[in-house]
Structure formats: C-alpha cells, structure tokens
C-alpha positions in Angstrom: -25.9 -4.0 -4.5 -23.2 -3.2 -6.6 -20.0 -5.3 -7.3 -17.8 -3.4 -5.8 -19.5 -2.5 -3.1 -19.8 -6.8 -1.7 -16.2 -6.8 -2.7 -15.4 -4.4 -0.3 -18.0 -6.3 2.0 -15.8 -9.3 1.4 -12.3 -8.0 1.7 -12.1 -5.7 4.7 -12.5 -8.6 7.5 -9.5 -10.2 5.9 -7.9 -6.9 5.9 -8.5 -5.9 9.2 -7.2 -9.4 10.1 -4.3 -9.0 8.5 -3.6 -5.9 9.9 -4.7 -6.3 13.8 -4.2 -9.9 14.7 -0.6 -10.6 15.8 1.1 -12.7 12.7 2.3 -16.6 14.0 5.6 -17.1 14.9 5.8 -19.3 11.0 5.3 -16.4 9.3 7.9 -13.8 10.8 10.7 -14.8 8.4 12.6 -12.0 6.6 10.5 -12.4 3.0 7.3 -12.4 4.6 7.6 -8.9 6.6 9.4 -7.7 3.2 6.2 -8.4 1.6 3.7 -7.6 4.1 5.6 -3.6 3.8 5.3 -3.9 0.4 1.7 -4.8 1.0 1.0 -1.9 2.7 2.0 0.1 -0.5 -0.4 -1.7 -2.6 -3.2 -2.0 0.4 -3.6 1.6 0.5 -2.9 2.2 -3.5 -6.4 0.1 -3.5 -8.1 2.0 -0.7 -7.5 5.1 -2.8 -8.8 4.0 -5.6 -12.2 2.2 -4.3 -12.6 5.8 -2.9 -11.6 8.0 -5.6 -12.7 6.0 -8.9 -15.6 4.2 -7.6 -17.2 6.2 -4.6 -16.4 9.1 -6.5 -14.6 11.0 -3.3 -12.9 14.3 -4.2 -9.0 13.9 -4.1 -8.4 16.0 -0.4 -10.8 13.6 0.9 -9.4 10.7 -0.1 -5.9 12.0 0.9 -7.2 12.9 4.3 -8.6 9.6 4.3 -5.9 7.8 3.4 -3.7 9.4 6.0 -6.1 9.2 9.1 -6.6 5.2 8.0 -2.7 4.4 8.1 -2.3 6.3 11.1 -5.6 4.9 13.2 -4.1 1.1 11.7 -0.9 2.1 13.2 -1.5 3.2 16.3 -4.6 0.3 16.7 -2.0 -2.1 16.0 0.0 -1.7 19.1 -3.2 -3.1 21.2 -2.8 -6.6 19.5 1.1 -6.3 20.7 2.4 -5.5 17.0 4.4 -2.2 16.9 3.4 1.0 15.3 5.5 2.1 12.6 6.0 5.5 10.9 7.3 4.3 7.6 4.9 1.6 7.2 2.5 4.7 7.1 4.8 6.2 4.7 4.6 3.2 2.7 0.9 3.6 2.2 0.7 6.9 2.0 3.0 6.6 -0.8 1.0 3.8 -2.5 -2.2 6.4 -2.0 -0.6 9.6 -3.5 0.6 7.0 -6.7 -2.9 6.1 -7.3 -4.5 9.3 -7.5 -1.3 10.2 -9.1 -2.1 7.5 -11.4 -6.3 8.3 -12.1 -5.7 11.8 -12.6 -3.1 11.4 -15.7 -5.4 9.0 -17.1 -8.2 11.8 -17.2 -8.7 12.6 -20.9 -8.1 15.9 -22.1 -4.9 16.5 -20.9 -1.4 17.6 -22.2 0.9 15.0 -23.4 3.7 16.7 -21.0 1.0 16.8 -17.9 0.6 13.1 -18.5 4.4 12.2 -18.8 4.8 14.1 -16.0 2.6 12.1 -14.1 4.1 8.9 -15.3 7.1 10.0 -13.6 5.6 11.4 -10.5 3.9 7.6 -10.2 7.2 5.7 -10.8 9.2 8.1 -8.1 5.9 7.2 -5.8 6.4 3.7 -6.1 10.4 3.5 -6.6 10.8 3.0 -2.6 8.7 0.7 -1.2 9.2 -1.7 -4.4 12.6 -1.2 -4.7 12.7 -2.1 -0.7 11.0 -5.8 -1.4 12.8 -6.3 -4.5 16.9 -5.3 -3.0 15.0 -7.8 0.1 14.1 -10.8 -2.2 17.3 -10.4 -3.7 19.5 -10.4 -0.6 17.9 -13.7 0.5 18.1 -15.1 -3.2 21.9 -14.3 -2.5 22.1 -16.0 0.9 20.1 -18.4 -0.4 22.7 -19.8 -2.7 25.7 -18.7 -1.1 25.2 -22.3 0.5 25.0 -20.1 4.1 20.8 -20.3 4.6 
C-alpha cells in the first residue's frame, strides 16, 4: 500500500471528526472559527489534489467531487447540531478550483502568459478566504492591545 494512500487511511477520521462532531464550548472563540473557515479552504485545496495528482481523476470529476463533498459535509453537519453554511462551501470550493488552478499551470509545455495567467487566477482563488482570517487575526491583534480584551 502506497504512502499516500495510509495517509489518507490516517487522516479522514480526524477529518470527519472535525467536521461532524459539535466543537466544545473552549474552542468557539472568535480566532478559532476564523481559522477552522480558513480551514475549510485548505481542507478541500488538499482533497483536490489527492484526487487530481495522485489518483489521477480527470479535472470535471474532481470538480464534481469536490462540490458534492462540501455540500453532503454541509448539510451532514446540521445532524450533529452545527449549522450548514453556504459560504463555508464556497470557501472550499474556492480552495478546490485554486488547486487544480494550481496543477494545471505547473503542467510543462505551456506558454509563459498561460502560466502567469494562472498564477493570477490562483491568487484571486485564494485572496478571500485568506484575506477573511488574516483582516480576523488582525482585528483581535487590535482588541487585543487596545487594553479592551
């Protein structure tokens, strides 16, 4: 068995933990749920690219993939009494679409323009969600030591 294959083995329990059991009451402060958002970004980035670079899927399977998986997570979600949310499926779908993004500029063979192209298609991709966590960390930073938190 190959590598990758009992890392995925290893990781999606801890996954599916994370994103079906209801979270403690310790963790709901304001930088944790900016970072599990931002987590769902790079959650499905990965997911993309276990299925596009090392099961070798084609890319409208993956996409369809990616999109039925953030929408079953979802929707599966409200069971364990967390809510659903529609952007946090935009978040990974973003992540997703920045990976392949991502894989297909670093194909050889192609134009320097296709590839710089892609480079910017990958940075608008991921401008949102990271931006998100980052104005987030930043606004707490500010509390922080504004002496009011």
């Amino acid at each position: 068995m190959s590598r990758s294959r009992i890392a995925g083995i290893v990781a999606s329990p801890l996954l599916l933990y994370l994103v079906f059991v209801p979270l403690p009451m310790a963790w709901r402060s304001a930088f944790l749920w900016g970072l599990f958002d931002l987590l769902h970004f790079v959650v499905a980035a990965g997911f993309c690219w276990f299925l596009a670079a090392r099961c070798r899927w084609s890319t409208e399977s993956v996409v369809v993939a990616l999109v039925a998986v953030a929408v079953m997570c979802e929707v599966l979600q409200m069971a364990t009494g967390r809510h659903a949310s529609a952007v946090d499926v935009l978040r990974g779908v973003a992540g997703g679409l920045a990976m392949l993004v991502w894989l297909w500029a670093g194909r050889s063979g192609l134009p320097l323009a296709r590839r710089v192209g892609a480079a910017v298609a990958v940075v608008a991709l991921s401008a949102w969600p990271i931006s998100e966590f980052l104005v987030l960390t930043a606004r707490l930073c500010a509390h922080s030591l504004s002496g009011m938190g």
